[in-house]
N, C-alpha and C positions, 0 to 999 in steps of 0.2 A: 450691175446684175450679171453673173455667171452667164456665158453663152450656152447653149446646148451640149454642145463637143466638149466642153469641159465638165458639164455635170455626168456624161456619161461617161470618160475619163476616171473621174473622181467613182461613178460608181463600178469601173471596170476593176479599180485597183485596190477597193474596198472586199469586192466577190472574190479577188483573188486571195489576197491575204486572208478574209474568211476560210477558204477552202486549203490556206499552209497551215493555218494554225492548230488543228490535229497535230498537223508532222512535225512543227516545231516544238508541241508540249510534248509530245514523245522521246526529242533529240536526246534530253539529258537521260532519264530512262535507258533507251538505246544505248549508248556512251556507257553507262554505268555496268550495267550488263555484259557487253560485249567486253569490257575490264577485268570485271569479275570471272566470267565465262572462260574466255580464251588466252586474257593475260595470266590469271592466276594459273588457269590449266599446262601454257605453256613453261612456267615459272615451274613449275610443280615434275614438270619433262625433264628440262634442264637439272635439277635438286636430284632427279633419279640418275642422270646421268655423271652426277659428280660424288667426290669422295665425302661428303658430309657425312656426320657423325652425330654431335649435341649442336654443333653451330653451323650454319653453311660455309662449304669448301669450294671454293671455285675448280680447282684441281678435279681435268678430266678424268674419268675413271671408268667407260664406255659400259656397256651392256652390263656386265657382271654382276650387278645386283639382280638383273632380272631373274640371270641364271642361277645363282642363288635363291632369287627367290620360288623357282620352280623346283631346284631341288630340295626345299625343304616343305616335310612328310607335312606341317600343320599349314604351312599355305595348301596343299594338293586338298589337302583334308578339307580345308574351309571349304574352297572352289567345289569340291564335292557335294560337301552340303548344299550350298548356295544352290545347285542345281538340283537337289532332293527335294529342295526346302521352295526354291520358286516353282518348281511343275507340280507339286502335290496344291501348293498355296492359289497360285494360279487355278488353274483346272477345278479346284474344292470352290472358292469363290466363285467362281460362275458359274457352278451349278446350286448354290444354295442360293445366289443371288438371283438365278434364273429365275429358281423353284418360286422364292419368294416374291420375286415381279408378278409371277402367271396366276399368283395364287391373290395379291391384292389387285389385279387386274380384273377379276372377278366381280369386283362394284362390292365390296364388303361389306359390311357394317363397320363403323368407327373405323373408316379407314386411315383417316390424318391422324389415331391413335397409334394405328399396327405403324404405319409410316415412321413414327414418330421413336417409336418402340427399337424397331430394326435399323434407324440412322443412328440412335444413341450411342453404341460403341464407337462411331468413328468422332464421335466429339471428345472422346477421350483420351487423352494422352497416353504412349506404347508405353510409358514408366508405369503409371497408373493402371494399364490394361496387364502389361508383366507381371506386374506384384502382386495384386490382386488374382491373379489365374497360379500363380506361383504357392501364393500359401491351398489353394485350391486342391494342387498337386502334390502337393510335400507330403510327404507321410504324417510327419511331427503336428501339421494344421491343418489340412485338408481332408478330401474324401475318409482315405483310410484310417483319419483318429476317429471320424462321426463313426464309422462304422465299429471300432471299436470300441468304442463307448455305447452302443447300441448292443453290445454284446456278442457280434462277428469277431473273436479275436483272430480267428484265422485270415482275416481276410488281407489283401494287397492292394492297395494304387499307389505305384511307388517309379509310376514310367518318366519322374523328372529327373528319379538319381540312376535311373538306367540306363545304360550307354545307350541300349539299342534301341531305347524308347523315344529317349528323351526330344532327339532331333520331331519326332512328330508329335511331340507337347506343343512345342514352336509354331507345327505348321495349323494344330488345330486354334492355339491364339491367335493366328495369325489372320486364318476364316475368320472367326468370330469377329473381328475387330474389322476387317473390309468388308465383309457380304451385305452390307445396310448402302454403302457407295456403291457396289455392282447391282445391288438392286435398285436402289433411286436412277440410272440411267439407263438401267436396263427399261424399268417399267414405262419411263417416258416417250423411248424407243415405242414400246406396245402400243401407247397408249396415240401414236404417231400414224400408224399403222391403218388404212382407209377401212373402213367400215364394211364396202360392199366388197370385199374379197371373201372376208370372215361371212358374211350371208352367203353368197356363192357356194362356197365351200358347204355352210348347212344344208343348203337347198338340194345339194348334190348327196347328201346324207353321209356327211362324215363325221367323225365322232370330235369334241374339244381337244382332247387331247391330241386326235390327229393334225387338225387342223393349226393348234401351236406348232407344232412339231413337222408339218410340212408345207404349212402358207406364213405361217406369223413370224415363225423364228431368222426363218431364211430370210426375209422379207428386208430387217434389221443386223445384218451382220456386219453393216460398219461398225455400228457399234459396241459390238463385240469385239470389235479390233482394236476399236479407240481404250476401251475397258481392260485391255490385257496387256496394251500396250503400258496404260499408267501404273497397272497391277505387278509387272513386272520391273518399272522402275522402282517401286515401293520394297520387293523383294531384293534384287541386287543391294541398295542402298541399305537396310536392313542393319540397326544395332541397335537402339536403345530398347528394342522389344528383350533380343536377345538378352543382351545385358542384364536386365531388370528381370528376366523369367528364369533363366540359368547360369550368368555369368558366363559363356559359352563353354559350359559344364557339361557333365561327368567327365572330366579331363580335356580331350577336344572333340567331344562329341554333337555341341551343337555351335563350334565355334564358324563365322561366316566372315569372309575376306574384311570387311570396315574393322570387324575386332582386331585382328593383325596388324590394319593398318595403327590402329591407334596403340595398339601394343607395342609395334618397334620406334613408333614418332615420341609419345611419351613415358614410356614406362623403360624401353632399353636405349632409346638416346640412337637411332639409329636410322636416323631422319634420311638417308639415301635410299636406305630399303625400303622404307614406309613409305615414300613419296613414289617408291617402283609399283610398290602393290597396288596403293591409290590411282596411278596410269592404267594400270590392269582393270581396277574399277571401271573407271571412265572409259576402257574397249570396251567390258559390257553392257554399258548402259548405250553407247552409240554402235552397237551391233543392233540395238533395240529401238533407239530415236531414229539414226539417219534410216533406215528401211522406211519405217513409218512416215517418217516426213519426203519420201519416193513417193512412196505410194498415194501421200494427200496430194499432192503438186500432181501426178499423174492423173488421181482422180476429178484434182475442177478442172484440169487441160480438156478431160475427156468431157463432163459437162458439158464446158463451155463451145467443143466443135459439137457434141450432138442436138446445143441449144441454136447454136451460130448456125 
């Protein structure tokens, strides 16, 4: 018969291992990850840094792609876009996304339909959302044949082969296909939101819309953060939309840094420059992650001493 001291032995080292084994199912996860993430990334350093061509070259070849890569007008140009195209896309979704929280936040009728309605474009693949908004816009399938056909022959929507349009074809595919994601977290946000503030503020006789607008909204601004932050990963990253809506067309007019990259890795065999641009990616996107992830670590610190 087991003495005491050993059956609580036996059950010390049982609660323990219960309590690794989270951290152990995670290791390989972790491991793969941190491979993929920062070996490839650094892999990807190095390849910019050497003379590669179609095959990798070990042969140091220091900065000079980068500067090359800066002085050429279609890298300047994407980078341009990428910032026309993320602060319109940006900014556009969270206000249609807003609009649309506050407005199903309302206790609706058939709300898990509107719900249901306004998440459906992000089930959809950016090939399938491009092509589909593409014939949309084309003159030859789109708006401007119905309307010709309807007997407008004067008429024009033709802003996919226009230079100066074209770039905000992009940005309005781009809403339409996230505002159903900026509103599902946004409204959950709302819907988070204590009840007796929203009476308060009636009681004090302010209007709905004041009251979103200067108790609700403020109320939720993490999450506005967290929302822009992923919205902005989405933009940077940004190709197969492109691709499939305009082939980064009328010339380089809606072309965004990933099409470069994959243009000079596959299509001109110039796998050091491509691997420069690609590092240039990866600075935007961690101008964007590491802040954000300051800012979470800063905010449970601060929790956690206003709780402690």
């Amino acid at each position: 018969m087991p003495s005491p001291s050993d059956t609580s032995s036996k059950q010390g080292w049982t609660r323990r291992l219960s309590d690794l084994t989270p951290q152990m199912v995670l290791i390989p996860t972790i491991f793969v990850a941190f491979v993929y993430v920062v070996g490839f990334s650094l892999w990807t350093f190095w390849i910019s840094l050497s003379n590669s061509t179609l095959l990798p070259d070990p042969t140091f070849h220091g900065f000079e792609h980068y500067a090359k890569l800066w002085g050429s007008k279609r890298w300047t140009v994407a980078y341009q876009n990428l910032f026309i195209f993320g602060t319109l896309y940006v900014l556009g979704t969270l206000l249609i996304g807003t609009l649309l929280a506050v407005l199903i936040d309302q206790r609706v009728k058939f709300e898990s339909v509107w719900r249901t309605i306004y998440l459906y474009p992000l089930a959809i693949s950016f090939i399938v959302t491009g092509t589909v908004w593409r014939w949309i816009f084309h003159p030859n399938t789109g708006v401007e044949l119905a309307l010709h056909d309807l007997g407008w022959l004067s008429a024009k929507f033709d802003w996919i082969t226009d230079r100066d349009l074209a770039l905000y074809v992009v940005v309005i595919t781009g809403i339409w296909h996230a505002s159903g994601f900026a509103m599902a977290l946004i409204l959950a946000g709302l819907r988070s939101v204590d009840g007796d503030l929203v009476k308060a503020a009636q009681i004090d006789g302010a209007s709905m819309p004041r009251i979103y607008r200067k108790v609700v909204l403020p109320t939720i601004w993490p999450i506005f953060i967290a929302v822009t932050v992923v919205l902005l990963q989405f933009a940077i990253k940004t190709y197969d939309l492109v691709v499939a809506l305009t082939q980064g067309g009328p010339g380089v007019a809606t072309t965004v840094p990933a099409i470069v990259v994959y243009d000079l890795m596959f299509q001109r065999g110039q796998i050091a420059q491509g691997a420069a641009a690609a590092v240039m990616i990866l600075v935007a996107l961690a101008m964007v992650l590491v802040p954000y992830g300051v800012w979470t670590v800063w905010q449970k610190r601060k929790e956690g001493a206003h709780h402690g």
